[in-house]
C-alpha positions in Angstrom: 1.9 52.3 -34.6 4.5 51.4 -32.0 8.2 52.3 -33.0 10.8 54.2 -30.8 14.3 55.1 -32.7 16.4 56.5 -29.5 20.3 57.8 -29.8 21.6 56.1 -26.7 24.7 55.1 -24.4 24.7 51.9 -22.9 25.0 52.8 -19.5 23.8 48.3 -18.2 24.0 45.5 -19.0 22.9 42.2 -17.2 24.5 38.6 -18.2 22.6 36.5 -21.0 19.8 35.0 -20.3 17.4 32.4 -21.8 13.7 32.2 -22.3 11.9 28.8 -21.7 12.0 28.2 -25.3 15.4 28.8 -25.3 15.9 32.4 -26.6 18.6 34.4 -25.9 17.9 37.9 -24.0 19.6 40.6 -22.4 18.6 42.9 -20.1 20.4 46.6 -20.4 20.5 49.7 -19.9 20.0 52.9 -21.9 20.8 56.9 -21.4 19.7 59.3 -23.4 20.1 63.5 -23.2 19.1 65.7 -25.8 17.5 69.4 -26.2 14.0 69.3 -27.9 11.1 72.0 -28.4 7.9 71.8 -26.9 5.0 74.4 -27.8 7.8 76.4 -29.4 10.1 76.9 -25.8 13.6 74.7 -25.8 13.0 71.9 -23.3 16.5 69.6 -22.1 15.8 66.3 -22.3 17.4 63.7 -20.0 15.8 60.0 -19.6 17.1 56.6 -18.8 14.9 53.5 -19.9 14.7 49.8 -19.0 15.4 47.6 -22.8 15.7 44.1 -23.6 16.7 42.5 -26.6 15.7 39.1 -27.4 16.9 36.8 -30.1 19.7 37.2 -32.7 19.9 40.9 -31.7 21.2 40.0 -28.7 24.6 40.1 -29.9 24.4 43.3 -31.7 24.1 44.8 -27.9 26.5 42.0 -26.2 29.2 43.5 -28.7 29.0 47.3 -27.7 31.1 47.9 -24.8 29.5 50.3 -21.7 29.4 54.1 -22.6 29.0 53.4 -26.3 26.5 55.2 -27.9 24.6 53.9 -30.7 20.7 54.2 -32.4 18.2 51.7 -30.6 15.4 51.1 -33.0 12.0 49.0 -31.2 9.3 49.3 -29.6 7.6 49.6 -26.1 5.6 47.3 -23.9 4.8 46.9 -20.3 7.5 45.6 -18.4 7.1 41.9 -16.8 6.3 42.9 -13.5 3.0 45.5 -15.0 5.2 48.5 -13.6 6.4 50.7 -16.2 7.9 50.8 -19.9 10.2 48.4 -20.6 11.9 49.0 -24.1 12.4 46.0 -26.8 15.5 46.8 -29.0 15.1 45.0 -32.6 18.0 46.5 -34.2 21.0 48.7 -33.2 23.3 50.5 -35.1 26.4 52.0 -33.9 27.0 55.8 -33.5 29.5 57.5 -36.2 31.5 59.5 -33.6 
């Protein structure tokens, strides 16, 4: 199974895009810092991932403004140039401050 759910802030975002078939995507951002345990021990947690949404979703992530922070729900896959993780966002869902 491939599923990510990350707690994020929007820290990017490029303009909208279109596939060839016409699709709407974005390119963005995400930032995400946390505290987690490993083998028992606390371990701080800071990481900031590549994500694209593509479709309907894109306007879900057009409508949060930079520094929001919201739960990114997706999955990974190889980004289009073979060099790393690139993150694809299906749904999104705002934050409760």
């Amino acid at each position: 199974m491939n599923r990510l759910m990350l707690q994020a802030q929007l820290v990017e975002r490029g303009p909208l895009r279109h596939t060839p078939a016409g699709v709407p995507a974005l390119d963005f951002g995400l930032f995400h810092e946390s505290q987690a345990s490993e083998d028992g021990q606390p371990r701080q947690v800071t990481l900031q991932i590549k994500s694209v949404a593509i479709g309907r979703i894109t306007a879900a992530v057009s409508s949060l403004t930079l520094g929001a922070s919201a739960v990114f729900a997706g999955f990974l896959a190889a980004s289009r140039n073979g060099r790393g993780l690139l993150f694809h966002v299906t749904a999104v869902e705002p934050s409760v401050p």
